[in-house]
C-alpha beads as a LAMMPS data file, in Angstrom:
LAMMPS data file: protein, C-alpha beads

110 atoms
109 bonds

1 atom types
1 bond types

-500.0 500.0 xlo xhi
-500.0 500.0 ylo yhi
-500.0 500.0 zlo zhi

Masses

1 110.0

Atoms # bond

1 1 1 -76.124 277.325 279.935
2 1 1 -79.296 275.393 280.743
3 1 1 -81.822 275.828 278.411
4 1 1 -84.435 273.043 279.577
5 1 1 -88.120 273.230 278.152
6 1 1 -86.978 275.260 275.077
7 1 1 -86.052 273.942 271.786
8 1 1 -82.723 273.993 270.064
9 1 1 -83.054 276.789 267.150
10 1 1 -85.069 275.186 264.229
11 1 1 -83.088 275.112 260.795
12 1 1 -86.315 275.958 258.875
13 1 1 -84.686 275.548 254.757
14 1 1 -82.117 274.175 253.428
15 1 1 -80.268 277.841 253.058
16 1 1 -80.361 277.783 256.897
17 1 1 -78.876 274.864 257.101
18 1 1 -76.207 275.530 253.794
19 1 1 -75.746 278.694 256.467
20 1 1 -75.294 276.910 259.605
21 1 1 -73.123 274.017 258.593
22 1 1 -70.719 276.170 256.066
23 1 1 -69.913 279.050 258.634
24 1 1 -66.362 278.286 259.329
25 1 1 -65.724 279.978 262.668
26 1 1 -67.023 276.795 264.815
27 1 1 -67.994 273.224 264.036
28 1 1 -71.634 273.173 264.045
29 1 1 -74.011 269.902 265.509
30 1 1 -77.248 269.765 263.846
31 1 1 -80.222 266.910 265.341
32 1 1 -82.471 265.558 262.463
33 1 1 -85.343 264.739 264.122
34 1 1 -89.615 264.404 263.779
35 1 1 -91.848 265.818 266.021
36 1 1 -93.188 262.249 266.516
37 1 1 -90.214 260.953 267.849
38 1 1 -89.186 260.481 271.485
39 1 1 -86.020 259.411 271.336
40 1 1 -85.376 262.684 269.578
41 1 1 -86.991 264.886 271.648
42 1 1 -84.581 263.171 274.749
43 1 1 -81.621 263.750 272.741
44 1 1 -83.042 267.532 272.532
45 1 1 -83.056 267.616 275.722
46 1 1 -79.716 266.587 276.775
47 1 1 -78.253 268.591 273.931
48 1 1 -79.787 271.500 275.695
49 1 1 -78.191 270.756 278.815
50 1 1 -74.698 271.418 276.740
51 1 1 -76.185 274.483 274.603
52 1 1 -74.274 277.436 274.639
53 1 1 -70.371 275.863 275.032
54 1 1 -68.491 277.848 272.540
55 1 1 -67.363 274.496 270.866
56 1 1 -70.195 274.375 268.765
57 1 1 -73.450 275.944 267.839
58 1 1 -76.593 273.849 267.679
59 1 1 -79.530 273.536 265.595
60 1 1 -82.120 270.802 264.531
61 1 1 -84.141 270.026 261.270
62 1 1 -87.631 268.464 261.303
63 1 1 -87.554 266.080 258.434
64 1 1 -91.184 265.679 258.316
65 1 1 -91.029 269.352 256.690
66 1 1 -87.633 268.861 254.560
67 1 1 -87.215 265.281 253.735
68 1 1 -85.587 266.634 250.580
69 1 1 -83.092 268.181 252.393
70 1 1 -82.803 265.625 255.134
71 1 1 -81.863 262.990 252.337
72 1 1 -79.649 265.060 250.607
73 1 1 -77.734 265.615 253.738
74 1 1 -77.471 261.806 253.843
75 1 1 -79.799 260.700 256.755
76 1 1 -82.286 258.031 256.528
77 1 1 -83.292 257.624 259.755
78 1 1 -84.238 259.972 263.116
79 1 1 -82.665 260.908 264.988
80 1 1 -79.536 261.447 263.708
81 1 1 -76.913 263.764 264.943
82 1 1 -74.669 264.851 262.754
83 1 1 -71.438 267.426 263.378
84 1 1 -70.196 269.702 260.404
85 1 1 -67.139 271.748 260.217
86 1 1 -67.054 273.858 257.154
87 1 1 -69.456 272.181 255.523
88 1 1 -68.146 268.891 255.872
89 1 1 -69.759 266.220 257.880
90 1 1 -67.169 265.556 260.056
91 1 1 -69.419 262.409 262.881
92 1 1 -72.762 261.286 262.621
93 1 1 -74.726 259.071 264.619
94 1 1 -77.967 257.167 264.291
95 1 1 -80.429 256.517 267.187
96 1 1 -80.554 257.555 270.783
97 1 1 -77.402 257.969 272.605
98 1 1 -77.854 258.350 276.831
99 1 1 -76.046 262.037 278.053
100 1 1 -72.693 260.260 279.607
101 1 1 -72.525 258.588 275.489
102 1 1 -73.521 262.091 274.324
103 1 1 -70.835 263.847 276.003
104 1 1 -68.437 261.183 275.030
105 1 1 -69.460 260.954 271.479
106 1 1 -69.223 264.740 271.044
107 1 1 -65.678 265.582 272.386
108 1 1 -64.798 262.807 270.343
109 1 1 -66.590 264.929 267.243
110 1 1 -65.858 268.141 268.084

Bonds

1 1 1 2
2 1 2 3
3 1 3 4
4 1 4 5
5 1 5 6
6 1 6 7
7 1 7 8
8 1 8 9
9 1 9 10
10 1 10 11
11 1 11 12
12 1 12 13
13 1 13 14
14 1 14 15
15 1 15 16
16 1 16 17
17 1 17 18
18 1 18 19
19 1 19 20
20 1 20 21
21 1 21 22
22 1 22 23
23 1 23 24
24 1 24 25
25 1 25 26
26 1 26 27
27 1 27 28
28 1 28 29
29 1 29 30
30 1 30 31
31 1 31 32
32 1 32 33
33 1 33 34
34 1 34 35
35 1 35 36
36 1 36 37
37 1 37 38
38 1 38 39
39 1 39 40
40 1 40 41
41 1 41 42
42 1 42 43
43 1 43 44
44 1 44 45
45 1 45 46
46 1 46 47
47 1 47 48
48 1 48 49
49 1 49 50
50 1 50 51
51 1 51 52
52 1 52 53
53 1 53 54
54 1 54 55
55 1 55 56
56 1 56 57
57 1 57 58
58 1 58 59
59 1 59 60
60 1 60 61
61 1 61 62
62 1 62 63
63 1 63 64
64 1 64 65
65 1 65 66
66 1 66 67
67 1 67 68
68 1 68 69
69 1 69 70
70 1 70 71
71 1 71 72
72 1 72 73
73 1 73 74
74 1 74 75
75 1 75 76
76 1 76 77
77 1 77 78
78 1 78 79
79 1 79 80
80 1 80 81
81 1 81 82
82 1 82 83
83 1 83 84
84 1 84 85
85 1 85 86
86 1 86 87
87 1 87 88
88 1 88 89
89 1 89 90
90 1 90 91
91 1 91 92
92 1 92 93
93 1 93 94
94 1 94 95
95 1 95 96
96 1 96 97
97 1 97 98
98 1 98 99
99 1 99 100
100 1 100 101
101 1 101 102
102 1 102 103
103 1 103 104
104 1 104 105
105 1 105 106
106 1 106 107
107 1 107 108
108 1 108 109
109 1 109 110
């Protein structure tokens, strides 16, 4: 599924995100991003080139609006991708990644 020129679905709380990243039927991916940041927004973009695989779901939190729950899922820096299963981070990654290195980095993760 293509889903270029939308956005992935916006984690808006941190019991959206609890949600997201505990629901045990499929590893979820979740981008922590700003809306200020470019390299972000790219790795949006390629992400949403992948959206809709049934290997994971995806989502992304602005940390502009949640730092509180940005830090407490351990990230210090955007973006950062980080993959969940059950809960558990399972990969992370810090920086842009180009969409060859993104589709590497996440059948490696997932």
């Amino acid at each position: 599924m293509n889903l270029t020129g939308s956005r992935l679905p916006e984690l808006a709380d941190a019991v959206a995100l609890s949600r997201f990243v505990n629901d045990p039927s499929r590893p979820s991916l979740v981008l922590f991003d700003a809306p200020g940041c470019s390299p972000g927004r790219r790795i949006e973009e390629r992400l949403l080139q992948m959206a809709g695989t049934p290997d994971a779901a995806f989502g992304r939190l602005d940390v502009d609006r949640l730092p509180d729950v940005a830090r407490r899922y351990g990230v210090s820096a955007v973006p950062t991708l980080a993959v969940f299963r059950s809960g558990q981070l399972a990969a992370s990654r810090i920086g842009e990644i180009e969409a060859d290195d993104l589709q590497d980095w996440l059948d490696e993760a997932l």
